[in-house]
N, C-alpha and C positions, 0 to 999 in steps of 0.2 A: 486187686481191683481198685482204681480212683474212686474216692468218694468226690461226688457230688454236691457240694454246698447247695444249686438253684436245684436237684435233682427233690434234695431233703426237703428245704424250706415251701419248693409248689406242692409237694405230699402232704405236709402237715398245715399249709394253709386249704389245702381242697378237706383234707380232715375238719379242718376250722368252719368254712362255708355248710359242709352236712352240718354239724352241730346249730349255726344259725340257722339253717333254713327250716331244723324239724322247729325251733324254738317262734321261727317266724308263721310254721302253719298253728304253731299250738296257739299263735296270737290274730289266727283266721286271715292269716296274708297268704296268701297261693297262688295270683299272678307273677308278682314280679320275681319272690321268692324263686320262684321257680327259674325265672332265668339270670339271678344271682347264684344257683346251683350250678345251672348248665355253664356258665363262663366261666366261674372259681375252678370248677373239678376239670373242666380243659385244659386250663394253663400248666398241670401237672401232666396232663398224658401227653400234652404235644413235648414238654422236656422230654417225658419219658421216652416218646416215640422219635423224638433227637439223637435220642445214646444210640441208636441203629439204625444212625441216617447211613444212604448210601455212597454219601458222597457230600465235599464240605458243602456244596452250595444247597444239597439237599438239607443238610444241619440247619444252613440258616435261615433254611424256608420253614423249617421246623419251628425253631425259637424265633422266628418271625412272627408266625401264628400263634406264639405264647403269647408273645408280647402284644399284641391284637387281642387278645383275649384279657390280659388282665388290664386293658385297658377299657374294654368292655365293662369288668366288673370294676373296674373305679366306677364306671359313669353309673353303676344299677346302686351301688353303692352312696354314690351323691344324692342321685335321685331319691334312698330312701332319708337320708338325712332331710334335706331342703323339704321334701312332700309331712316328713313327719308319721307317715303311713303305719310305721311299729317303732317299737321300741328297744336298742340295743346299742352295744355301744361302737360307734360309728367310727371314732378316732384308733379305735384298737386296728381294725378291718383295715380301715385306707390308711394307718402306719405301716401293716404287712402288707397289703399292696402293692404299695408306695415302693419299700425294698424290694420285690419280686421286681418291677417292670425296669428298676435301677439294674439289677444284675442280670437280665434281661437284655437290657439295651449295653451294656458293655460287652456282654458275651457274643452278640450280632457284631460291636464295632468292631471289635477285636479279631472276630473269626472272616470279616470281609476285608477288615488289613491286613493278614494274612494268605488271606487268598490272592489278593491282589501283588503281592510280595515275590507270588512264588511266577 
């Protein structure tokens, strides 16, 4: 079986997001938190639900909607930094991000120049 490098790293960053979000309700935040939840733990199921795409353009509709997604949680992520709203550490979060949407967007280039190839 391949392993998966973006398979790995969106698992253990959605692993990362539950950990801040219970540490952000423990800090009495539960709006946004919550949809720093919902978009962090996406961006690994849509990989996931990639590996059994039906077909390549389905794949890339798939890691399409990763990448839409953790681009979401860049922006809920900004938001808490600029608002100041809790407390945590910011640069760690949008450093993993940051690599998620990079290998993201080359797996999309990559799998559309290919398709276009054949």
């Amino acid at each position: 079986m391949e392993k998966s490098t973006v398979k790995d790293k969106s698992f253990k960053f959605a692993v990362e997001v539950i950990k801040l979000y219970k540490q952000l309700t423990e800090q009495k935040e539960f709006v946004l938190s919550k949809q720093i939840l919902r978009s962090g733990t996406s961006i690994g199921a849509n990989v996931q639900e990639a590996q059994q795409a039906q077909s390549k353009p389905d794949f890339i509709s798939k890691m399409s909607i990763a990448l839409k997604e953790a681009q979401e949680t860049e922006y809920w992520l900004l938001l808490f930094k600029e608002s100041k709203l809790a407390q945590f550490d910011y640069e760690h979060y949008l450093n993993l991000i940051e690599e998620l949407k990079r290998m993201l967007i080359s797996i999309i280039k990559t799998s559309k120049s290919n398709l276009t190839k054949k």
